[in-house]
C-alpha positions in Angstrom: 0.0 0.0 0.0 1.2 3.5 -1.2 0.7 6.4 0.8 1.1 10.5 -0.3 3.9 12.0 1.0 1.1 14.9 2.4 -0.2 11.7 4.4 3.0 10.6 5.5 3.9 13.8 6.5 0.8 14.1 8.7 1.1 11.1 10.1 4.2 10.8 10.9 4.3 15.0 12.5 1.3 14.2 14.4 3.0 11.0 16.3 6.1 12.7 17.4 4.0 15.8 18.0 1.8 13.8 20.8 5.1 12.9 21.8 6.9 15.6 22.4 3.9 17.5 23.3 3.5 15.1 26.4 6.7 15.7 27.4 6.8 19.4 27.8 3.4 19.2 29.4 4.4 16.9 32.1 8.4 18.5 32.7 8.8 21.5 34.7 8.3 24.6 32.6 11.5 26.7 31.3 13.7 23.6 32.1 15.8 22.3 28.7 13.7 19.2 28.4 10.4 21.8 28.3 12.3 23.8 25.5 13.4 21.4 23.3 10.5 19.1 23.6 8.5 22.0 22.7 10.6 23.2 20.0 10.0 19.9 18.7 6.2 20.1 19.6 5.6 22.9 17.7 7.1 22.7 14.4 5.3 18.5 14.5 2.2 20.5 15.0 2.5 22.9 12.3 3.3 20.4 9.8 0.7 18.1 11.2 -2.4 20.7 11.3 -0.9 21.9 7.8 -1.0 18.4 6.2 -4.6 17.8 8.0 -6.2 20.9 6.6 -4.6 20.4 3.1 -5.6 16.7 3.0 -8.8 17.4 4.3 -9.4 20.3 1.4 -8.5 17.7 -1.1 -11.7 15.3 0.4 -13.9 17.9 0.6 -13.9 17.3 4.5 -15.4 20.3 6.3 -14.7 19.4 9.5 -11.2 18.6 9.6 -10.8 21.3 7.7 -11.4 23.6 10.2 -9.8 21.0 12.7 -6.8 21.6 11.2 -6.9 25.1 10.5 -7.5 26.1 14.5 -5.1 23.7 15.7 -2.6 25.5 13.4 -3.8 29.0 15.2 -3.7 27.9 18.6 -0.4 26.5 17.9 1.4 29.4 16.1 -0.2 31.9 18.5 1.2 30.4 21.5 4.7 29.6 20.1 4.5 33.2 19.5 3.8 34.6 22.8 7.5 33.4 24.4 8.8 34.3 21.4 8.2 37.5 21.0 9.2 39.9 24.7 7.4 40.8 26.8 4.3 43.6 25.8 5.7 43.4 22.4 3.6 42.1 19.1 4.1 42.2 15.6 2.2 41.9 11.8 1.9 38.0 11.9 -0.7 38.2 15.2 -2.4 40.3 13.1 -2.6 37.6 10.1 -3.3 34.8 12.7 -6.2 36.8 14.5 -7.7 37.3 10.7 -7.0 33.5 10.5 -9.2 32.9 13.9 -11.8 35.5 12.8 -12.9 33.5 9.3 -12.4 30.0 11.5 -14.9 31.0 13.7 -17.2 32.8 11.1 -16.8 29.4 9.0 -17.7 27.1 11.9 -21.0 29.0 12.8 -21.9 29.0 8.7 -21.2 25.2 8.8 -23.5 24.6 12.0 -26.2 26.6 10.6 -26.0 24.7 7.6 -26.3 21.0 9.5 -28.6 22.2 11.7 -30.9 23.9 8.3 -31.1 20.4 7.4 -34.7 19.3 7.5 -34.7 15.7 5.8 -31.8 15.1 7.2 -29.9 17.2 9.8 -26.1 17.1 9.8 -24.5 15.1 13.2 -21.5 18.0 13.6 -23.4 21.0 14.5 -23.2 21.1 17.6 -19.4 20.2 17.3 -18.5 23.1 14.1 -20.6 25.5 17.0 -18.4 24.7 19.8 -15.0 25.3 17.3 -16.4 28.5 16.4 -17.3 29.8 19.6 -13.9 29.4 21.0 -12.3 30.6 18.2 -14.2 33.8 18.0 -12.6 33.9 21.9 -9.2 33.0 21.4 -9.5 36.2 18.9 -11.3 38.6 21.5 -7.7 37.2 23.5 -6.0 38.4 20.6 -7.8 41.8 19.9 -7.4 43.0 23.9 -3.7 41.9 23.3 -3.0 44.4 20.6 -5.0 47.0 21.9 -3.0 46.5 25.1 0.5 46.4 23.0 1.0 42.9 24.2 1.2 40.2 27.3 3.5 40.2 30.1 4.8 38.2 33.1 2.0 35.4 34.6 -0.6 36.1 31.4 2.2 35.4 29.0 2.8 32.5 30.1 -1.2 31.3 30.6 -1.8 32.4 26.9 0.9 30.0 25.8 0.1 26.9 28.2 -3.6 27.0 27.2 -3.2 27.3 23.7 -0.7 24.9 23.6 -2.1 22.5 25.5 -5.7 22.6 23.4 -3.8 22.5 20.1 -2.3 18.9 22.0 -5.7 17.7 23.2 -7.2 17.8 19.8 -4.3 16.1 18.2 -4.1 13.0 20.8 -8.1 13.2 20.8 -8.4 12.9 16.9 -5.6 10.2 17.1 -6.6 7.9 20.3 -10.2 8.8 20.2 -11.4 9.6 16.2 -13.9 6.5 14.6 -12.7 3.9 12.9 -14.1 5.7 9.7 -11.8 8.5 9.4 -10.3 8.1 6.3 -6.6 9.1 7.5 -6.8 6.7 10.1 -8.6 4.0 8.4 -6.6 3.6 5.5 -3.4 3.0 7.8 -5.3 0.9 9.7 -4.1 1.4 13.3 -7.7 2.3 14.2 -9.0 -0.4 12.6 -6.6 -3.2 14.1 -5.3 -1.9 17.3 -7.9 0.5 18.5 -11.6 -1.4 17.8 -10.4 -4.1 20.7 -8.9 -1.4 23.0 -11.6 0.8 22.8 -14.2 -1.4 24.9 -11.5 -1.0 27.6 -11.7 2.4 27.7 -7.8 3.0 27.6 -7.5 5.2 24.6 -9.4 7.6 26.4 -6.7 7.4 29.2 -4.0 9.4 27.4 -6.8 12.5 26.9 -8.0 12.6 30.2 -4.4 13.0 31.0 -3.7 15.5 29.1 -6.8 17.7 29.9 -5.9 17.5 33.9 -2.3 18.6 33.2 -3.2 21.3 31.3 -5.6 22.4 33.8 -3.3 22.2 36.3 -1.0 24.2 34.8 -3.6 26.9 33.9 -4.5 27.1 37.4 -1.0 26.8 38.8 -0.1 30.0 36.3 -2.8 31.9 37.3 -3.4 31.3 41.1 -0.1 30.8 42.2 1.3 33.6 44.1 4.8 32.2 42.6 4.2 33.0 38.9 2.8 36.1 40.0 5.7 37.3 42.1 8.4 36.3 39.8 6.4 38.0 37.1 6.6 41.7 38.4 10.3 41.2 39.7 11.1 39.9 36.0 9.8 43.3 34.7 10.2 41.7 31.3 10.8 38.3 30.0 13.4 36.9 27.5 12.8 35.8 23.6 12.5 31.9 23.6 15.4 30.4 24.1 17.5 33.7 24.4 20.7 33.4 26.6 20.8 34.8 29.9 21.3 38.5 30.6 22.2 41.0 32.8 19.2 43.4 33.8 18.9 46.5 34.9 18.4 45.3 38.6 21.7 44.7 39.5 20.5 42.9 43.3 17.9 40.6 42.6 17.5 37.8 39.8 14.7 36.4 39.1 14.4 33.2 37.0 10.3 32.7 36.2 10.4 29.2 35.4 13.1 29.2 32.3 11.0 32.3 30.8 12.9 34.8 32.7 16.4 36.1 32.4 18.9 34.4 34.7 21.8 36.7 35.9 25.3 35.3 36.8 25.9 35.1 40.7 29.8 36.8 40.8 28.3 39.5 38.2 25.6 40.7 40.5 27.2 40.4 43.7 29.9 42.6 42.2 27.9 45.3 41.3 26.6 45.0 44.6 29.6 45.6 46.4 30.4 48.7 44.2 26.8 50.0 45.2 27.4 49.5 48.3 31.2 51.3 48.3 29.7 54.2 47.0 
């Protein structure tokens, strides 16, 4: 059996991107194995959510169209807030929040046209409703972003976790929990072999669940711990992705914020510090 390369491509990005994507959810964020893992995560995930929409185009399949198509927003949009600084934006939000703006307006069209359906009405309305809905959010998120020039400190780092962490839960929920008719999956025939015994066990749902109660965690770790929040105003501003460490303006304290924050060399600080205090 031949394959594409499209659907090899998709395929074999959206394996290593549940893969990596685990990882960096479940290590400690801002160490190495977070970055690279995520690194990793997000360039599978582009290519993955690229290939899906493309492939899905080409089959005249309107859901996974816009499947593919969000998962690709949530994904570039979050790899974007740590890397751009802190309260700092630039053209291609603007492009991706256009890009949010016609998924969502699509999704509601498509619901409306299931639910039109009098003879017989379509089974994904409810389903292309819910995708629009929280895209239309995730772009209010982005509008009061640009208006406010940009995201800082413990909301940086909840916009990238939750978007991050969706974009993940629909990729290992299409792959562990999608019907053995999906034509992607059907046609390699992992569904159809491995998955049609498991699934009266209830285990491929295991790896979703788990994924969903990490990234709550997280979100609620990020947002109601007095740690992130802390860290965040001594930080002031936060480093590119993977930027070296610097020396602030602050020449007392260092702050690291998890691996997103600038880390300043011990001898360096406590020099200045004596000079301060000399003078």
């Amino acid at each position: 059996m031949t394959y594409s390369p499209a659907l090899l491509v998709h395929i074999c990005a959206g394996i290593l991107a549940v893969a990596s994507g685990s990882a960096a959810l479940a290590v400690r964020k801002g160490s190495p194995l977070h970055r690279r893992s995520g690194i990793v995560f997000s360039v599978s995930m582009l290519l993955m959510a690229g290939g899906g929409a493309y492939l899905a185009m080409m089959k005249g399949q309107r859901f996974n169209i816009l499947a593919g198509t969000f998962t690709f927003y949530l994904v570039a949009t979050g790899w974007l807030t740590v890397r751009r600084k802190a309260n700092e934006t630039g053209r291609l939000e603007r492009v991706l929040l256009l890009l949010a703006l016609i998924a969502g307006t699509t999704g509601w069209i498509f619901a409306w046209q299931d639910a039109a359906r009098v003879l017989k009405p379509g089974k994904f309305a409810p389903a292309y409703f819910i995708f629009g809905l929280i895209a239309f959010s995730s772009a209010a998120g982005d509008i009061r972003m640009l208006v406010r020039g940009g995201v800082s400190g413990a909301q940086r780092l909840l916009r990238h976790v939750w978007r991050m962490g969706f974009a993940l839960f629909i990729a290992a929920g299409s792959f562990f929990l999608g019907t053995s008719s999906d034509p992607v999956m059907k046609k390699l025939g992992l569904r159809a072999v491995l998955f049609t015994d498991l699934r009266a066990t209830h285990l491929p749902e295991v790896p979703v669940v788990i994924i969903v109660l990490l990234t709550l965690f997280w979100v609620f770790r990020i947002r109601f711990s007095n740690t992130y929040r802390k860290a965040a105003q001594q930080a002031g501003a936060n480093p590119t992705f993977g930027s070296r460490p610097s020396i602030r303006s602050s020449p007392v304290s260092a702050v690291r914020l998890d691996g997103f924050s600038n880390s300043i060399n011990s001898h360096a600080t406590d020099d200045i510090a004596r000079r301060e205090n000399q003078e």
